[in-house]
N, C-alpha and C positions, 0 to 999 in steps of 0.2 A: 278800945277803939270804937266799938258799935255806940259807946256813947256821941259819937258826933252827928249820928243818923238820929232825926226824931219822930215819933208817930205823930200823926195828927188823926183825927176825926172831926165831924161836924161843929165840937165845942172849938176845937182849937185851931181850926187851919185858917180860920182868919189871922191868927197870932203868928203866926210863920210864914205868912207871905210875903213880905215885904224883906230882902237880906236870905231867901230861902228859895229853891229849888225842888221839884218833884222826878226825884229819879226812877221811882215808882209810885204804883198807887198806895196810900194810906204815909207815905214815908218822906221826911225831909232834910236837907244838905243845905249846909251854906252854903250862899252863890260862891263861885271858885271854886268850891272842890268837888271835881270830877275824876280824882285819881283811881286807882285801881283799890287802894284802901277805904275810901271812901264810898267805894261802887260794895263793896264787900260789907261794911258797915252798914248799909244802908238793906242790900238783900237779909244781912242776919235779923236785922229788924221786921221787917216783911218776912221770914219765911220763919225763922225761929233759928236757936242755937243748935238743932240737931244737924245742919247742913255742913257737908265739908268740901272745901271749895279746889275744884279739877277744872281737866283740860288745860284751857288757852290762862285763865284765869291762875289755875296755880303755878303757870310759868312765869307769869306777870309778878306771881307775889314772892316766887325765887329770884327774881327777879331776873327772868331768861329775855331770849333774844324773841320771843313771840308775845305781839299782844292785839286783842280786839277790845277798844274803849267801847263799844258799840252791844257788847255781850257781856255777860256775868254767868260763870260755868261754875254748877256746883253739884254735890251728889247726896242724897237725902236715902235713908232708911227704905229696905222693900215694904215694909209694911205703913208707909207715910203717906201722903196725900199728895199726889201728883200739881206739881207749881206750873200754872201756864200764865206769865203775863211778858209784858212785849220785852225783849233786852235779854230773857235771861232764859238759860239752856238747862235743863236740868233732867238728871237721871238717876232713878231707884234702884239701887245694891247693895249687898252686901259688902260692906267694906272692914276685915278684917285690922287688928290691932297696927301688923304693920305697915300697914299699906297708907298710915296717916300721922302727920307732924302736927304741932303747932306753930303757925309765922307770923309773925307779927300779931299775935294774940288770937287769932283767928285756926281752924282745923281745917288742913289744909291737905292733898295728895301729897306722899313722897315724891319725889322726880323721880324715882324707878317706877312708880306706881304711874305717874302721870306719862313718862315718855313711853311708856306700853301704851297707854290708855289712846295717846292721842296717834298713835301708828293708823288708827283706823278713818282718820281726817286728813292728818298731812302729809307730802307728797316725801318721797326718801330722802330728797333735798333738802328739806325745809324740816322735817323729821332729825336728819342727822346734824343741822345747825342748833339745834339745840341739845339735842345729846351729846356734842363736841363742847360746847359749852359748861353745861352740866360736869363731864367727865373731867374738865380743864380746872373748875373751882372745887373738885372733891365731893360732889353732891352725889354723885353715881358711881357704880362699881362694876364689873363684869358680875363679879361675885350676887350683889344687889341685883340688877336687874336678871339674871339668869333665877334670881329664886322667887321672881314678880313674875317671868315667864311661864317658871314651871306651875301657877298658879291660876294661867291665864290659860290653861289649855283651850280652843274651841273658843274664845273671845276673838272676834274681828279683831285683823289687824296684826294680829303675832305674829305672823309668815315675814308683815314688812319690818314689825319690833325685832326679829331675830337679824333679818339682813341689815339695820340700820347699827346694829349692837357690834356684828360682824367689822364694821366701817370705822366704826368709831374711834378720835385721834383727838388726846387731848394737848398737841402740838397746833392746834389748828387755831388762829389766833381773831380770825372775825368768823361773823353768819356768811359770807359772801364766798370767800375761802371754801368752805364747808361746804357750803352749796355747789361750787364748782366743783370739786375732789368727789363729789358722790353723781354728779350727774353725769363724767367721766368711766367712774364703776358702775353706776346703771345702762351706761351705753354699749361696757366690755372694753371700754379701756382698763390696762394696767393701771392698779393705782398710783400718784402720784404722790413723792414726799413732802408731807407740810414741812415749810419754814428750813430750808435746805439752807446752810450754811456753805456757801460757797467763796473758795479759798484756790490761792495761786499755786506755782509747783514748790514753793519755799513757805507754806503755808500761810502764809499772810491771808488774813482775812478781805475777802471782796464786798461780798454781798450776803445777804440772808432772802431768798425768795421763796415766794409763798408757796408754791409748787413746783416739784423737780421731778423730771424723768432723768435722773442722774445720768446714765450712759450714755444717753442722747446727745446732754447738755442741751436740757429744752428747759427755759425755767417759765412758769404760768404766774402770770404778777396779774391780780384782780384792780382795776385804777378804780376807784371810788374818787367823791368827789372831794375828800381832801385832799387829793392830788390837783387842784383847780389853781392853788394860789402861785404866783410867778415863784417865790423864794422855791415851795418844792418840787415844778418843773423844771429848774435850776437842776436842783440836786439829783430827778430822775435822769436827767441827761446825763449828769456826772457818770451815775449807777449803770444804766444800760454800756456805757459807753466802756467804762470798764469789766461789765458783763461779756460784750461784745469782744473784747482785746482777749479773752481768755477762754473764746471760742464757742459764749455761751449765746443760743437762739433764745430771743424773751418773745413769748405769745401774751401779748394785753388783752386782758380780759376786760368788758364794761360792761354793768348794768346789762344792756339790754341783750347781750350774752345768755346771761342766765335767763331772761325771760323769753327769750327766743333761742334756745339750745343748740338748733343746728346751726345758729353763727359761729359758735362755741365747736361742734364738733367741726366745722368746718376749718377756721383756724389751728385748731389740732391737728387737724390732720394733714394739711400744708408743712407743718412744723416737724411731723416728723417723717412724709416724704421727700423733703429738704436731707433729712440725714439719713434715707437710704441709701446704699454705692448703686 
């Protein structure tokens, strides 16, 4: 893949201008590709093949729920030459045999390696949507990351890698979800059950919602915006409506919920001084 990045110098960069891009210096991209392989191709070229690509980047190349097109994260040798040019984040370690894959042709963090690594930048929420993620497609293990942990003693960020590990639910079926479900347990709410299957007294299926306080009957439905189109406002009215017949409370969650939380804890907490006596 690093073959689609090409170097240039003084002889050649006139030859590459024209149909070509500078994602760094000395290095070039055909117009169009700005993708996250193509960002990685083009660092391996600029920095050499000893670099292996973390953080926000190796979630990108698992293809996780986190990405900055803006940054290129990788980790080079303690004893290598420190990379400073504009775009790209880089840090010198030790990095032991397990703690690295190959992806997409490129050497890359494991996702136990990288979901330790990045505790120390994102926030529990955003933290544990990609650990839920990760955990849902078989890329991580209790097992896995408990032996990345015990390796990490005294590394920033363990303290929230451990409570994020604690959280983690690979029933949990978007980033948004995940993000609500934990921002709940950071605040000391009980946790709440992803993807609750909710069923009549003859068990007939009802509903499947995103979050349940079972005993409450409080169900936490996250609306993103493919809920926008008339056919599945249609259907949500159908759903609530029959939520509603079988006695269940639905707290709608949106967007700005999660980025303003005490909207969030505020609505929760209506919903279930609702079902005090």
């Amino acid at each position: 893949m690093d073959e689609l990045a090409i170097l240039v110098d003084d002889r050649t960069r006139m030859k590459y201008r024209k149909g070509f891009w500078a994602p760094t210096r000395g290095v070039r991209l055909p117009d169009g590709r700005d993708d996250v392989l193509a960002r990685c191709a083009a660092a391996t070229r600029a920095v050499g093949p000893h670099i292996a690509f973390s953080g926000v980047t190796s979630v990108e190349l698992w293809e996780g729920v986190e990405s900055d097109p803006a940054m290129c994260e990788f980790t080079i040798p303690e004893d290598a030459h420190d990379v400073r040019r504009p775009g790209y984040r880089c840090r010198r370690r030790l990095l032991v045999s397990q703690d690295v894959a190959t992806r997409h042709g490129f050497t890359v963090t494991t996702p136990s390696r990288t979901l330790v690594d990045l505790a120390v930048r994102l926030s529990l929420p955003r933290l544990v949507a990609v650990g839920d993620d990760f955990l849902a497609r078989g890329l991580i293990s209790e097992r896995s990351l408990d032996e990345v942990l015990g390796r990490s003693v005294g590394q920033r960020g363990v303290r929230r890698a451990r409570q994020a590990l604690s959280i983690l639910d690979a029933r949990a079926e978007s980033p948004r979800e995940s993000m609500v479900r934990a921002l709940l347990i950071e605040r000391g709410y009980r946790c709440p059950v992803p993807q609750f299957e909710v069923r009549d007294s003859s068990g007939r299926f009802i509903a499947r919602v995103d979050l349940a306080y079972v005993d409450e009957k409080i169900a936490i439905e996250y609306d993103g915006e493919h809920h926008l189109s008339r056919e599945r406002q249609a259907k949500d009215a159908w759903r609530l409506g029959d939520l509603g017949a079988q006695g269940w409370l639905v707290v709608t969650v949106v967007s700005e919920d999660v980025h303003r939380p005490h909207l969030l804890y505020a609505k929760v907490n209506r919903a279930l001084s609702a079902r005090r006596p």
